[in-house]
PyMOL CGO cylinders between C-alpha atoms (Angstrom):
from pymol import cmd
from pymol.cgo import CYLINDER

trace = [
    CYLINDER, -4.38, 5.20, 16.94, -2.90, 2.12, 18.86, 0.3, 1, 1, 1, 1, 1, 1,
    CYLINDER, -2.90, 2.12, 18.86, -3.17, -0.33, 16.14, 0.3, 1, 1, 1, 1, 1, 1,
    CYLINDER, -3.17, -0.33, 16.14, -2.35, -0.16, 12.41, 0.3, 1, 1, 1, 1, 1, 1,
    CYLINDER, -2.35, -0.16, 12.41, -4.94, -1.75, 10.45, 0.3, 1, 1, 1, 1, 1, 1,
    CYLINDER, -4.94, -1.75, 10.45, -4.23, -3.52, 7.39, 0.3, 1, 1, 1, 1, 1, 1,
    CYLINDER, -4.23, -3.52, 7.39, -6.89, -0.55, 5.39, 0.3, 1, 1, 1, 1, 1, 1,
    CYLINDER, -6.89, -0.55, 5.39, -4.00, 1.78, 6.38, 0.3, 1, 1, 1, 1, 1, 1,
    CYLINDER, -4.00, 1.78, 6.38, -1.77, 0.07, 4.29, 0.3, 1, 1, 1, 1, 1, 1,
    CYLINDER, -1.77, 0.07, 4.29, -3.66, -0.44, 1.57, 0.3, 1, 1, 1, 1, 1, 1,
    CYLINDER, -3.66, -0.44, 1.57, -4.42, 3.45, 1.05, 0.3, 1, 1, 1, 1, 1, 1,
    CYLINDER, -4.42, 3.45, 1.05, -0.55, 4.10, 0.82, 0.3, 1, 1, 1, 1, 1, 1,
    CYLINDER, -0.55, 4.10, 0.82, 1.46, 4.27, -2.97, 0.3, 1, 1, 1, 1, 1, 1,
    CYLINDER, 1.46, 4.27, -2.97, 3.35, 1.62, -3.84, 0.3, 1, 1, 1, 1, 1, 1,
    CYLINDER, 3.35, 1.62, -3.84, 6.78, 3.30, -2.56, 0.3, 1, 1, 1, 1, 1, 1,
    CYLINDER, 6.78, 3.30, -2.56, 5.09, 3.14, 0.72, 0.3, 1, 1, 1, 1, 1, 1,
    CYLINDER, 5.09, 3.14, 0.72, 4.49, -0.36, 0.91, 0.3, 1, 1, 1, 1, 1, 1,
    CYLINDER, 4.49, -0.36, 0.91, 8.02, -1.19, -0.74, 0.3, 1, 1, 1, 1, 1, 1,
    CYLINDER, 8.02, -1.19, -0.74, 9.47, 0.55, 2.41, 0.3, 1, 1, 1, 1, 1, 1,
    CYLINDER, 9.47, 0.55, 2.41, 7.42, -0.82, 4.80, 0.3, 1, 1, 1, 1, 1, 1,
    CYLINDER, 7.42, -0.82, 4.80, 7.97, -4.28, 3.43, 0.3, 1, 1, 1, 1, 1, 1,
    CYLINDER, 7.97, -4.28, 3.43, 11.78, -3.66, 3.61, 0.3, 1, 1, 1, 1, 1, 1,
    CYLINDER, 11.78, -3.66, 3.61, 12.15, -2.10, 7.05, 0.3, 1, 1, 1, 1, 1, 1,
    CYLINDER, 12.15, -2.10, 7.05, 9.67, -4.91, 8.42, 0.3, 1, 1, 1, 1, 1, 1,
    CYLINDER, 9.67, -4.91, 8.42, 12.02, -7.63, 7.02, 0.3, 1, 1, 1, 1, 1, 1,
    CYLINDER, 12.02, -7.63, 7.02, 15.37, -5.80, 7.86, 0.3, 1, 1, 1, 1, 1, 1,
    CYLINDER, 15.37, -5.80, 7.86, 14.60, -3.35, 10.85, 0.3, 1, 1, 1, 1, 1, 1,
    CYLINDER, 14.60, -3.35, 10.85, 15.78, 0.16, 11.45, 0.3, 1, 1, 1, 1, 1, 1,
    CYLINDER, 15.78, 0.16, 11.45, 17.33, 1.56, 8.51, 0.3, 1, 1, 1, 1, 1, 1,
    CYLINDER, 17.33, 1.56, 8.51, 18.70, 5.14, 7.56, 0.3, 1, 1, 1, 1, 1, 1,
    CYLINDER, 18.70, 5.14, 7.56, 17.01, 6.63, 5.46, 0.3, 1, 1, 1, 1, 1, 1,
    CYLINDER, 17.01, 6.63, 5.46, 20.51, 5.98, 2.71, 0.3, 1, 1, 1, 1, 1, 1,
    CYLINDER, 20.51, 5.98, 2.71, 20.06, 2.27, 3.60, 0.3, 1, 1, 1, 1, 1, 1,
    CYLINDER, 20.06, 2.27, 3.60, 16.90, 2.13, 2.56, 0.3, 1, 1, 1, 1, 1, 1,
    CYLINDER, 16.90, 2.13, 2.56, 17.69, 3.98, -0.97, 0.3, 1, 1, 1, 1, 1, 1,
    CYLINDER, 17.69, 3.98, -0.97, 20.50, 1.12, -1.82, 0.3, 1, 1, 1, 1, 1, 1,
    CYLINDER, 20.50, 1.12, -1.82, 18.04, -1.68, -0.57, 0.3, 1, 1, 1, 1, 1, 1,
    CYLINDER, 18.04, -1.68, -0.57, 14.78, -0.82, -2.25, 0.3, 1, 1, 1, 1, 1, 1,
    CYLINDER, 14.78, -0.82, -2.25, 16.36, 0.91, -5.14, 0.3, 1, 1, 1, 1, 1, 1,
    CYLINDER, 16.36, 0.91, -5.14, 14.11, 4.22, -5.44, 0.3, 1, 1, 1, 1, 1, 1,
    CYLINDER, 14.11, 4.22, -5.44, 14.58, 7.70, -5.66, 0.3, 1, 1, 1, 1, 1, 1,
    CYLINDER, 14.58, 7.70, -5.66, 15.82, 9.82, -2.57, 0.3, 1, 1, 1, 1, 1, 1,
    CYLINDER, 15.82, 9.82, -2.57, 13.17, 12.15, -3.00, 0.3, 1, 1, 1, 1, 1, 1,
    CYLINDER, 13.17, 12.15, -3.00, 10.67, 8.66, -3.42, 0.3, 1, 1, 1, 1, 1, 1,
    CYLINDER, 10.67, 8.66, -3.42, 12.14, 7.53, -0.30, 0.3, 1, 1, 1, 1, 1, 1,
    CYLINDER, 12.14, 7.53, -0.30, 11.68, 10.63, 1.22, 0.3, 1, 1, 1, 1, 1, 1,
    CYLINDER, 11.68, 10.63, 1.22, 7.90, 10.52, 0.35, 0.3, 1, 1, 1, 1, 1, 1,
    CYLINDER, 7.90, 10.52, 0.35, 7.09, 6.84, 1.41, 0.3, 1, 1, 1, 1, 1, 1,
    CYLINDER, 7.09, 6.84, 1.41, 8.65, 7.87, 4.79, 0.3, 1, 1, 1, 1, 1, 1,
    CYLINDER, 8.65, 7.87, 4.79, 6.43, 10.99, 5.02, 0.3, 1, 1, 1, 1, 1, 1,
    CYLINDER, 6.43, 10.99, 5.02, 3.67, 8.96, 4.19, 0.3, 1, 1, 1, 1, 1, 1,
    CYLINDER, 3.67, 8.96, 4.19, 4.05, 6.29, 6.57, 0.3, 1, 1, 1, 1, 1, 1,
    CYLINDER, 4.05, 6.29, 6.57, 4.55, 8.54, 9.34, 0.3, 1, 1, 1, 1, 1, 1,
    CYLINDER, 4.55, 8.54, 9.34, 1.28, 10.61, 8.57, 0.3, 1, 1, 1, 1, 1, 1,
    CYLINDER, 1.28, 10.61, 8.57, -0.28, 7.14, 8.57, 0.3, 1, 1, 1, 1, 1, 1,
    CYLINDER, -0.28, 7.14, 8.57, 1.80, 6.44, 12.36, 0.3, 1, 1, 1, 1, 1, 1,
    CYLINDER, 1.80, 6.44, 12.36, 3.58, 3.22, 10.96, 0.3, 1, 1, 1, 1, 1, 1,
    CYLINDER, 3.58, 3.22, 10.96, 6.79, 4.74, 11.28, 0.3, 1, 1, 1, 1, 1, 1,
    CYLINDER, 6.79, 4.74, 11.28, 9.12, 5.98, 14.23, 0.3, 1, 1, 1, 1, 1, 1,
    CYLINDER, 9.12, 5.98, 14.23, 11.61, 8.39, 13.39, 0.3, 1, 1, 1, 1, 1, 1,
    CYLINDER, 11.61, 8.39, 13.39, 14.55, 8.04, 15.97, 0.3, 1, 1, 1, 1, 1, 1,
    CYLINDER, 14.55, 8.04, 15.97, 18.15, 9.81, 16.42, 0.3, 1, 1, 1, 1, 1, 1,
    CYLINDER, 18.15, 9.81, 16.42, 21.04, 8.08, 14.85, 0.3, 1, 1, 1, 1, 1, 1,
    CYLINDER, 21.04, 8.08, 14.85, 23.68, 8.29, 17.55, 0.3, 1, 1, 1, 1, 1, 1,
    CYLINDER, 23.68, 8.29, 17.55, 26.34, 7.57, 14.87, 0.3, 1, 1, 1, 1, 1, 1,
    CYLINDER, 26.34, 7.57, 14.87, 25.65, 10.44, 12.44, 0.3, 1, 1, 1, 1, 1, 1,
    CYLINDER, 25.65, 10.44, 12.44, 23.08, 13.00, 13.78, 0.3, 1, 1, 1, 1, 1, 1,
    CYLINDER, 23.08, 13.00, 13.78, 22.58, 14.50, 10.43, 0.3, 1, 1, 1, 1, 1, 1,
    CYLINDER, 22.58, 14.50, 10.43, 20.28, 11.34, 9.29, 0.3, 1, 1, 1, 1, 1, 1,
    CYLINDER, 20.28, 11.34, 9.29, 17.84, 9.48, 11.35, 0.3, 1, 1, 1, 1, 1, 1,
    CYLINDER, 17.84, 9.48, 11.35, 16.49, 5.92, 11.91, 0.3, 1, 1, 1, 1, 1, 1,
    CYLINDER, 16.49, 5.92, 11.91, 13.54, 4.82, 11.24, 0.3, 1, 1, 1, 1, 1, 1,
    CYLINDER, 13.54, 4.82, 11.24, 11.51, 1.61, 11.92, 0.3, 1, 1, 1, 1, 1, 1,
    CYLINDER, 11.51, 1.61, 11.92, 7.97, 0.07, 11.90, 0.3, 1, 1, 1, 1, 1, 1,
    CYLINDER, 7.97, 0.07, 11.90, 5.92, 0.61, 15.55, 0.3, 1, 1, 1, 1, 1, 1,
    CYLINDER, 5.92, 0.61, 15.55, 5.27, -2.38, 17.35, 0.3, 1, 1, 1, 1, 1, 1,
    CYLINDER, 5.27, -2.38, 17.35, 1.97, -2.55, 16.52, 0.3, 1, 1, 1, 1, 1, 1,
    CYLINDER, 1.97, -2.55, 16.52, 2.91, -2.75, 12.92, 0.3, 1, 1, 1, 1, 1, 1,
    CYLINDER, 2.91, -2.75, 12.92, 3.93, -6.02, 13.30, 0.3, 1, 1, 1, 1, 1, 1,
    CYLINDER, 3.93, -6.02, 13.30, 0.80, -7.35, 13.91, 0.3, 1, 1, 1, 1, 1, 1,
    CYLINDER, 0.80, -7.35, 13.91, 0.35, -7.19, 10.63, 0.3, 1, 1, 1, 1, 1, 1,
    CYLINDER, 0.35, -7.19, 10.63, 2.49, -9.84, 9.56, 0.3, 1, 1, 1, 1, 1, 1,
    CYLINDER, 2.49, -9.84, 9.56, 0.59, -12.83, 11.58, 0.3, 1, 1, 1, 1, 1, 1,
    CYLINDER, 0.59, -12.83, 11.58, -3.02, -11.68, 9.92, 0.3, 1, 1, 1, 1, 1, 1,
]
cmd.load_cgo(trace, "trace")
C-alpha cells in the first residue's frame, strides 16, 4: 500500500492513534521516549507500535546509539494525512 488512508487510522485503538499523534508531532522516537511522552504502559506501547506497523504507518529503524532499542517514525506518506 503506497498511501495511508485516513480509514486506516480510524480502525486502530486509541493507544494507536495516541502514538501516531505523538511521533507525527515530535518525529522518531524510541520506543522509551515514547512511554515518558504519551504516558502508557510499555506493554501498551508495545501494542500501538505492533499495530501501526501491521497497518504500514510505521518504520522501524536501527538506533545507532543503543542497538538494543529501535526508532521508529511515521512513513512519508503518513503525513499526508495531516493536510486532509
Amino acid at each position: 500500500m503506497n498511501d495511508i488512508s485516513y480509514e486506516k487510522l480510524e480502525r486502530l485503538p486509541p493507544s494507536a492513534k495516541l502514538v501516531f499523534k505523538t511521533l507525527e508531532a515530535k518525529g522518531q522516537m524510541t520506543q522509551k521516549e515514547i512511554i515518558h511522552e504519551t504516558i502508557l504502559l510499555s506493554r501498551t506501547v508495545r501494542y500501538a507500535l505492533n499495530k501501526l506497523k501491521e497497518e504500514e504507518i510505521l518504520i522501524e529503524l536501527f538506533y545507532f546509539l543503543d542497538s538494543r532499542q529501535r526508532l521508529y517514525e511515521i512513513k512519508r506518506s503518513a503525513n499526508k494525512l495531516i493536510a486532509a
